[in-house]
C-alpha positions in Angstrom: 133.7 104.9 85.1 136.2 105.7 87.5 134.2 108.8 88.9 131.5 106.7 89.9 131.3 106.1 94.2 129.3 103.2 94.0 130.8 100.1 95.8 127.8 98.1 93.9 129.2 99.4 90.5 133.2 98.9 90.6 132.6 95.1 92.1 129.9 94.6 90.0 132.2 95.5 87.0 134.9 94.0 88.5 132.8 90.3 88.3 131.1 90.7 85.1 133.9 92.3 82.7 135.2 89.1 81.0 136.7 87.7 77.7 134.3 88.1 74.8 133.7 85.2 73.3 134.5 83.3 76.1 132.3 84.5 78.5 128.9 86.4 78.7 130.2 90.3 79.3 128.5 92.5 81.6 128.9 96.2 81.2 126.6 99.2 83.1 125.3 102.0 81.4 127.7 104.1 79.4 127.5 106.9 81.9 126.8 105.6 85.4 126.0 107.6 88.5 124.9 106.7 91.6 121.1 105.9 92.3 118.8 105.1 95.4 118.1 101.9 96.4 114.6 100.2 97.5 114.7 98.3 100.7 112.2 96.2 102.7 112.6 92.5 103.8 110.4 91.6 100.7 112.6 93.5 98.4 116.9 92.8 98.2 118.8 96.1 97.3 119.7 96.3 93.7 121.7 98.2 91.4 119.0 100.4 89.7 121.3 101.2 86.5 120.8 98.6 83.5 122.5 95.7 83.4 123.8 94.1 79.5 125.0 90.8 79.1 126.7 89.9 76.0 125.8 86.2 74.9 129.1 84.0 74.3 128.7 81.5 71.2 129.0 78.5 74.5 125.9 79.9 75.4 123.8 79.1 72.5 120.7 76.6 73.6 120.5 78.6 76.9 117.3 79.7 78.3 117.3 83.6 78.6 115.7 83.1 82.3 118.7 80.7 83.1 121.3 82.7 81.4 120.2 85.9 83.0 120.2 84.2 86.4 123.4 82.5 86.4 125.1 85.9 85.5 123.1 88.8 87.5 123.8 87.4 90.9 122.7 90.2 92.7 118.9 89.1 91.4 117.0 86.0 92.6 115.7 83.4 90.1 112.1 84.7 91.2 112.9 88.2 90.2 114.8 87.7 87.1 111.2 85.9 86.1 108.7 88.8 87.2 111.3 91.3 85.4 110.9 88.9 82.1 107.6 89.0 82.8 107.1 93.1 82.9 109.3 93.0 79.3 112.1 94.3 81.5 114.2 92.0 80.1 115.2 92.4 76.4 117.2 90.6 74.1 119.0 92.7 70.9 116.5 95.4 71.8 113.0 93.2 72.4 110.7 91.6 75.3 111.5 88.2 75.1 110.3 84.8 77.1 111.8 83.2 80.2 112.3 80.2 77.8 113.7 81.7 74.6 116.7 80.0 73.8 119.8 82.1 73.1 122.2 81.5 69.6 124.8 83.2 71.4 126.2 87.2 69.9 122.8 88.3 71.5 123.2 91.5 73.4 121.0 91.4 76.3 119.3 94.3 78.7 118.4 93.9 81.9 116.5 96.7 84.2 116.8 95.9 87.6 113.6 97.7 88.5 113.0 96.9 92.7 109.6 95.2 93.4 106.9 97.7 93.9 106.0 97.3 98.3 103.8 94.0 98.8 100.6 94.6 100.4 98.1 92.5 101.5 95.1 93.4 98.8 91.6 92.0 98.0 90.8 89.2 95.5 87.5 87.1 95.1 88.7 83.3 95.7 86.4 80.7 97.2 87.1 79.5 100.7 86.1 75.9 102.4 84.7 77.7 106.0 84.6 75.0 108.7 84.6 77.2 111.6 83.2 80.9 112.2 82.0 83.1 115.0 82.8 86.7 115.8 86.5 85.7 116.8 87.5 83.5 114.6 87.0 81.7 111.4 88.7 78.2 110.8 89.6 77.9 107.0 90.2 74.4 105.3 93.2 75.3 103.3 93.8 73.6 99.6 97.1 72.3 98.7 98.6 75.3 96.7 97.5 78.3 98.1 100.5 80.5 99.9 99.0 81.6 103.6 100.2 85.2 102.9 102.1 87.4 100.2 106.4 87.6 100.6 109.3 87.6 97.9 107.9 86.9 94.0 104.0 85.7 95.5 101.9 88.6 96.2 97.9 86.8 94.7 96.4 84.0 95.1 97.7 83.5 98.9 94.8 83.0 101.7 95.2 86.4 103.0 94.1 87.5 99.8 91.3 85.6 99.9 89.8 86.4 103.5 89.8 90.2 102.5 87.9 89.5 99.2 85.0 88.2 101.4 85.0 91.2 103.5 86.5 89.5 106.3 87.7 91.4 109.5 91.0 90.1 110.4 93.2 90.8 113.5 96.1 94.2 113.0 98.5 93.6 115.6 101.3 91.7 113.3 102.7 91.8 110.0 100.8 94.3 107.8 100.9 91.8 105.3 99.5 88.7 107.7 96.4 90.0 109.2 95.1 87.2 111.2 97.3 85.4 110.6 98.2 83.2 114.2 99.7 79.9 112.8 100.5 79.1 108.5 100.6 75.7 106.9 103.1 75.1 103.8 101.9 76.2 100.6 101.5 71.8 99.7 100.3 70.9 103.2 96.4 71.2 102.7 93.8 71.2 105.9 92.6 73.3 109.1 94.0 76.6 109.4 92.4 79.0 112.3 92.7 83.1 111.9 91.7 85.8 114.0 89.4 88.3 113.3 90.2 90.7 116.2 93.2 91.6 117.7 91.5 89.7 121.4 91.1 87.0 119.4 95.2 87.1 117.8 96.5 87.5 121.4 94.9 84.6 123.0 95.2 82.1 119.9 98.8 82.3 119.8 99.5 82.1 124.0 97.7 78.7 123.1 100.2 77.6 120.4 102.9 78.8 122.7 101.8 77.6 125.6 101.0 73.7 123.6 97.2 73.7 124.1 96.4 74.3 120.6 96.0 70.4 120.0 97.1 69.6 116.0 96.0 66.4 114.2 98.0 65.6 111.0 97.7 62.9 108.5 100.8 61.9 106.4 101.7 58.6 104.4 105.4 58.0 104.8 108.0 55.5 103.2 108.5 52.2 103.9 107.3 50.0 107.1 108.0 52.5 110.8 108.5 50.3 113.6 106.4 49.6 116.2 102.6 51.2 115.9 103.5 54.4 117.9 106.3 56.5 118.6 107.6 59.6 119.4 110.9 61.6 117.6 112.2 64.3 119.3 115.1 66.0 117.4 115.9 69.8 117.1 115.1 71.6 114.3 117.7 74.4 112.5 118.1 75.6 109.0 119.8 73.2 106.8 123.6 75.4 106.5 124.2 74.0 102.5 120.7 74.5 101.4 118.7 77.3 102.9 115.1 76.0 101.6 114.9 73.2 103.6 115.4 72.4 107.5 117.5 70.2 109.3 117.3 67.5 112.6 119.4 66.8 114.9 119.8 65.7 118.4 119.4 68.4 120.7 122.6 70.4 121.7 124.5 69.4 118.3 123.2 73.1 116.9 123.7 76.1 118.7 120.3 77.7 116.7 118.6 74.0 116.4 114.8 74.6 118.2 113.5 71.5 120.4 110.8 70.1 118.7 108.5 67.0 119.2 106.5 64.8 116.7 104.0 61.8 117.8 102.8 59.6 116.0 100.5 56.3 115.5 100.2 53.9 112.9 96.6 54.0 111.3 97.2 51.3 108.0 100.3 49.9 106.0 100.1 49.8 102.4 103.1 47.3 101.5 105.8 50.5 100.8 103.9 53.1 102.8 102.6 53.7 105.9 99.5 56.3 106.9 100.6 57.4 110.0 98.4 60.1 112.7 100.5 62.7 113.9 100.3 65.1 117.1 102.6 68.1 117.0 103.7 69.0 120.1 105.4 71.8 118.8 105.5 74.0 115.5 109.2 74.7 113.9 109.0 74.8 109.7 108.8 72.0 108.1 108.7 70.0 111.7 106.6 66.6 110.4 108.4 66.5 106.8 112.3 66.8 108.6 111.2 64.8 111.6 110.0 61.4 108.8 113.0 61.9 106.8 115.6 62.0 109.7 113.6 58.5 110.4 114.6 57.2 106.6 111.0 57.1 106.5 110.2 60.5 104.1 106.3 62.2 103.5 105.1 60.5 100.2 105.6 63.0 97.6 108.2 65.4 99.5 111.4 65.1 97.2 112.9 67.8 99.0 113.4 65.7 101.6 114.0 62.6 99.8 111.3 61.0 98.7 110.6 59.2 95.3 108.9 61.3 92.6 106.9 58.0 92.5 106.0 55.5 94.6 106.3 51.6 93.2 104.2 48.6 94.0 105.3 45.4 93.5 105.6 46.1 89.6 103.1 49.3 89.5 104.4 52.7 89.4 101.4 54.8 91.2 100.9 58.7 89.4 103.5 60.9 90.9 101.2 62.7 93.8 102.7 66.4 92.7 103.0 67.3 95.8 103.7 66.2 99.7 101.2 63.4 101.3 100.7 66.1 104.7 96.9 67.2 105.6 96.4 69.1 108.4 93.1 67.1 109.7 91.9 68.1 112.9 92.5 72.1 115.5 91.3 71.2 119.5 91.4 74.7 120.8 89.6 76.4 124.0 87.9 79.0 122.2 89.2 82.3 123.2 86.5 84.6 124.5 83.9 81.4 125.8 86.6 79.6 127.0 84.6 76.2 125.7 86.7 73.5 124.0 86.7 73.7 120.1 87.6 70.6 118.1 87.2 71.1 113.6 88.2 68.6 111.4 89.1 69.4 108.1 88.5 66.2 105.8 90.8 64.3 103.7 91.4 66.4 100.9 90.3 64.8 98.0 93.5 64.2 95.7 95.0 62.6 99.1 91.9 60.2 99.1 92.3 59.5 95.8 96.0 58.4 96.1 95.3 56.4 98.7 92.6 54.4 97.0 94.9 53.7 94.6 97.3 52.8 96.5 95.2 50.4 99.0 94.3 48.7 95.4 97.9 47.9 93.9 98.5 46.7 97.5 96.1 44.3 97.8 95.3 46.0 101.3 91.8 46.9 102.7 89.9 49.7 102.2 90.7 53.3 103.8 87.5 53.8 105.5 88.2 51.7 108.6 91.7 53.1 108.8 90.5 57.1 108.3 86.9 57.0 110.6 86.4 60.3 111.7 88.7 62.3 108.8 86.4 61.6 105.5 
């Protein structure tokens, strides 16, 4: 082993060779050498060379996903699943389950196979059209549903979706976003536009960063806001400790913090809730979910950002929602080619109406329609 040049391999070895019995022991292959690596954004560079883990005894109840994870750093939680998946993961010499708990003494092989390159592909998946002409089509996405493929999500997404209908989409971006001018999180349901020429692509996005692109968002948030209307303005970065989520902040207290503005307007209380109407005046990640919970006041539903799995009224736990309270109701655009004003509304998608129904009736509060006229 000391004949192999690979910085990967000696501090991988370095890391991994531990105490049997103590500790899970890594070793490479008995004869390693030094192999190519795959890179793209979409794909981290990996050791090709198999990796085994010997199972210590303090390991026994483990889930071989977990177990692998916590001890092939180099690999994402994501991938360690798709390699379990392709029986690229093998314990004593079989293809075994993510959740196939370990007895500890198990000898376990990994193949670090890198992810064959993502593109954008075909698939038949039904799509809620509330917009078309030859420009552009305006999509009302379902809570669920990536906007595009990236790392460990290459189906399913609405990308997908728009070539499976034959859909001409704009080429000047991404190869794996075509059309793609502005995305909505994979829980956030509602209007999404997308471009089906390159025209089109240009003149769509100088409108979102230019702040004509007018967008309309319902959310239910925590607890009682004060005052019917307001307005938080607090810069946007990535949150330094955990890199999923974003952070707020006045501006100037983050050298990479974004300026970003959230209005909003009361439209009905529901005792420990509040459905609020919300204008983005901007569009950083995440903007209306970090903006609420840097109030105290988080999206219904959004436990990454603090809110309750369930919410509790009076002595009635409501259903846990599965997901956050955030529809994207309502695009006012200036069409690009006719130059006309656009305005589509996407309706209240129907689990979100649902919630609140039920929540309007362990309340004791009035009924939604008045509060949601023009968004049913």
């Amino acid at each position: 082993m000391h004949g192999n040049s690979s910085p990967y391999f000696s501090i991988a070895s370095a890391l991994f060779v531990r105490t049997p019995g103590v500790h899970p022991q890594r070793q490479n292959s008995a004869q390693a050498h030094s192999s190519p690596f795959v890179s793209s954004c979409y794909n981290p560079r990996v050791p090709s060379d198999p990796i085994e883990l010997l199972a210590a005894p303090s390991d026994a109840g483990t889930r071989l996903d977990r177990f692998v994870a916590a001890h092939a750093s180099e690999l994402s939680r994501a991938r360690v699943q798709e390699l379990i998946d392709s029986g690229l993961v093998q314990v004593n010499g079989q293809p075994s389950k993510p959740s196939q708990k370990l007895r500890g003494g198990e000898r376990v092989t990994v193949q670090p196979q890198p992810r064959a390159p993502l593109k954008a592909e075909a698939e038949s998946i039904p799509l809620d059209v509330l917009y078309e002409d030859d420009d552009l089509i305006v999509i009302n996405k379902p809570a669920g549903m990536t906007v595009h493929a990236g790392a460990g999500n290459s189906r399913g997404t609405l990308v997908n979706a728009l070539l499976g209908r034959g859909q001409s989409l704009s080429q000047g971006g991404d190869a794996l976003r075509p059309g793609i001018v502005h995305r909505l999180d994979k829980d956030t349901s509602g209007a999404i536009i997308i471009a089906k020429n390159d025209f089109a692509h240009a003149k769509l996005s100088e409108a979102f960063q230019s702040r004509t692109m007018q967008k309309t968002y319902l959310a239910l948030v925590h607890g009682k806001l004060t005052g019917t209307k307001g307005r938080i303005e607090l810069a946007i970065s990535r949150d330094p400790k955990r890199r999923i989520k974003m952070t707020a902040r006045p501006a100037g207290k983050s050298a990479n913090a974004r300026a970003a503005r959230t209005d909003w307007s009361v439209l009905q209380e529901f005792g420990p809730a509040t459905l609020v109407q919300v204008q983005l005046h901007t569009g950083r990640t995440h903007q209306i979910r970090v903006h609420f919970s840097a109030l105290k006041h988080p999206v219904v539903g959004d436990t990454l950002y603090g809110a309750a799995a369930q919410l509790i009224v009076g002595k009635t736990k409501l259903p846990a929602l599965e997901r956050q309270f955030l529809h994207a109701a309502r695009l006012s655009f200036v069409h690009p080619r006719t130059e006309k004003q656009i305005t589509v509304t996407a309706p209240l998608a129907p689990d979100l109406k649902l919630y609140l129904e039920k929540l309007a009736a362990a309340s004791g509060s009035s009924k939604i329609d008045a509060s949601l006229a023009g968004f049913l």
